[in-house]
Structure formats: structure tokens, C-alpha cells
Residue, then its C-alpha position, 0 to 999 in steps of 0.5 A: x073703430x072699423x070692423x076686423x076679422x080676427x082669426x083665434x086659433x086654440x080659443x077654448x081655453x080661459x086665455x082663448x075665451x077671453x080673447x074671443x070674447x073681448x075682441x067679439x065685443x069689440x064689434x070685430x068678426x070673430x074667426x074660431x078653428x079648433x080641434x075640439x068640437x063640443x068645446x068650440x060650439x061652447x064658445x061659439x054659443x057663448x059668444x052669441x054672435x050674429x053668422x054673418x059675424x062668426x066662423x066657427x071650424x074645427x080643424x086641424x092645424x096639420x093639415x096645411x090644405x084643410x087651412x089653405x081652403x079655410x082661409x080662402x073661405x073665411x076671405x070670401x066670407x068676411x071679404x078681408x082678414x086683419x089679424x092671427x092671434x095664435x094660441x094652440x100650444x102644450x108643454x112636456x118637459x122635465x127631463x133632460x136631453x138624454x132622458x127625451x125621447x124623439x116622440x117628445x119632440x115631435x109632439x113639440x114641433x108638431x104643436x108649436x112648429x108646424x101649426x105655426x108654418x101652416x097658419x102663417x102660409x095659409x093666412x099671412x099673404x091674406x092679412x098683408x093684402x089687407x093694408x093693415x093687420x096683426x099677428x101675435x103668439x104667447x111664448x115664454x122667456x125660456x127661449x132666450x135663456x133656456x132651463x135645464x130640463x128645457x130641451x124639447x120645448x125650448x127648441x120648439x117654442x124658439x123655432x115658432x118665435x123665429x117664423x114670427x120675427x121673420x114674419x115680421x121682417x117679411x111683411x113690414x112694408x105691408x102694414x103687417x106686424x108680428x109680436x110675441x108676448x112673453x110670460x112665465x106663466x099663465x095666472x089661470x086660477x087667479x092666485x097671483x103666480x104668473x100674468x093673468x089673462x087679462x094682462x094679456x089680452x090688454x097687451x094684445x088690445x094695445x097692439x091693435x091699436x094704431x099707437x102700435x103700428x110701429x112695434x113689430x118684430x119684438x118679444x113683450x115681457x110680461x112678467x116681473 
């Protein structure tokens, strides 16, 4: 397999843990930007990885300079980026459209919208010049069929699997693709109740490889 540099976005969590470490293992560079320090030097440290191999930053997916600049540096670092797996999310719901409040939405756009827009403006011209790269999100079915009591995180979820999609039309003939994997819910206690990590993370192995150099543009159910 040749080496790839693999920028993960919201990694602390048990789904972003087990990425980086699968695709650590993998001998692939591994690209960490998160907003929590103590919890990205935890991962950083767990994975024990050489520093010509790692780049570890916290940041804020906000600020489209601060990821310009951190683009430019991890190209110049590691010579090339073949891949964006971008996990940052969070979810508020539960009430209905008259019952949301403009702060609820803003929050939404601003996690699932706007970090996506950055990330892609930042790093999708990078990956594409590569000759070959990924870019994948996790999102859920509910943008396609929206619930009651959905509004706000609906709306910003289906915004964010618009830009990929797009994404994927724009950079198709560049050897770039963009896929989203859908799940219902994330089995992070192992009982049973939505697709666990591993699901995911073997979904996200096959996308890599070049059996899937033809599946762009398409949302992936994993969910039964």
C-alpha cells in the first residue's frame, strides 16, 4: 500500500479514535485538528507515532484562515494530502420548527455548514492535485426523510451532504471522490442499538481501496 496522508477532523471520540488508529496502522500519515487540546494530546500520545508521521493542531474549524495556513503546512510538511475524513458534529433537536430558536440553528450551521465549507475550501484543491484522494462524512438517513422534531439538524446535516455531493461532481475527473455513510445511530456502548464504529470505520477501509475508485457522489447505508 503507499503511504497516505489522511486528515481526520474531530478524532477524540470513539468512532475518531478508532479511525486514527486503524488508519495509523495502516503506515498512512496521520493528520489530527481538533478543538480540545488535553483530548488531541491523548490520541496523539496513544498512537505513538514517529513526528515526521504525525501533525497534530488544535484549531478551529471556523476560522477559514487558521485552515488555509494549516493546509498549506501540512502539504509542506508531508508533500501531499490524499484524504479528508471529516467527523466534527453534534446534534440538538427535539423540538419543532416553531419551538427552535435562531441560536439552535446557528449552532448547527455553524458545526455541520460552515466547518465543512472551510475544510473543503482549504483542502479539497490539495487532494485533487494529488492524483488520487478521499473525502468522506457521517451523516444520517434523516436527511432524506426528515422527522418531526428534526428541523434544525436536518436542514444542516442535508446542507453539509450537498457541499460533499457537489464536491464530488466538481472534482470527479481529478481522481477525488466524496461519499457520505449514513447510520442511524453510532453502537458506542456496544449494545446492539445503531452501527458500531468498526461497521464504519470497514466501510471507510473499502472506500480507500481501488475496488472503490468508481463509487463517488453516493450516500452508503449502514443501517438495517
Amino acid at each position: 500500500m503507499n503511504q497516505k496522508t489522511i486528515v481526520i477532523t474531530g478524532a477524540t471520540g470513539v468512532l475518531g479514535n478508532l479511525v486514527a488508529k486503524t488508519f495509523a496502522e495502516r503506515g498512512d500519515n496521520i493528520v489530527l485538528l481538533n478543538r480540545d487540546q488535553v483530548k488531541l494530546d491523548s490520541l496523539t500520545a496513544s498512537l505513538n507515532l514517529p513526528t515526521d508521521r504525525i501533525h497534530a493542531q488544535t484549531i478551529d474549524l471556523l476560522d477559514a484562515q487558521a485552515l488555509h495556513d494549516s493546509a498549506e503546512a501540512v502539504h509542506s510538511k508531508f508533500g501531499s494530502i490524499h484524504a479528508l475524513i471529516h467527523l466534527v458534529g453534534g446534534w440538538v433537536g427535539g423540538k419543532t420548527i416553531p419551538e427552535s430558536s435562531r441560536d439552535d440553528l446557528e449552532l448547527m450551521l455553524n458545526q455541520h455548514v460552515w466547518t465543512t465549507f472551510n475544510l473543503f475550501q482549504s483542502f479539497a484543491p490539495h487532494i485533487a492535485s494529488a492524483g488520487w484522494g478521499r473525502v468522506i462524512i457521517v451523516s444520517q438517513p434523516i436527511t432524506v426523510k426528515p422527522t418531526a422534531k428534526s428541523a434544525i439538524y436536518a436542514a444542516a446535516k442535508s446542507a453539509q451532504e450537498s457541499m460533499a455531493l457537489t464536491l464530488a461532481e466538481e472534482f470527479k475527473d481529478s481522481g477525488l471522490t466524496a461519499n457520505i455513510i449514513h447510520v442511524k445511530a453510532i453502537d458506542i456502548k456496544g449494545d446492539g442499538k445503531g452501527t458500531s464504529p468498526a461497521e464504519i470505520v470497514a466501510s471507510m477501509l473499502y472506500l480507500f481501496s481501488e475496488e472503490a475508485n468508481k463509487v463517488n457522489g453516493m450516500r452508503i447505508p449502514l443501517y438495517g
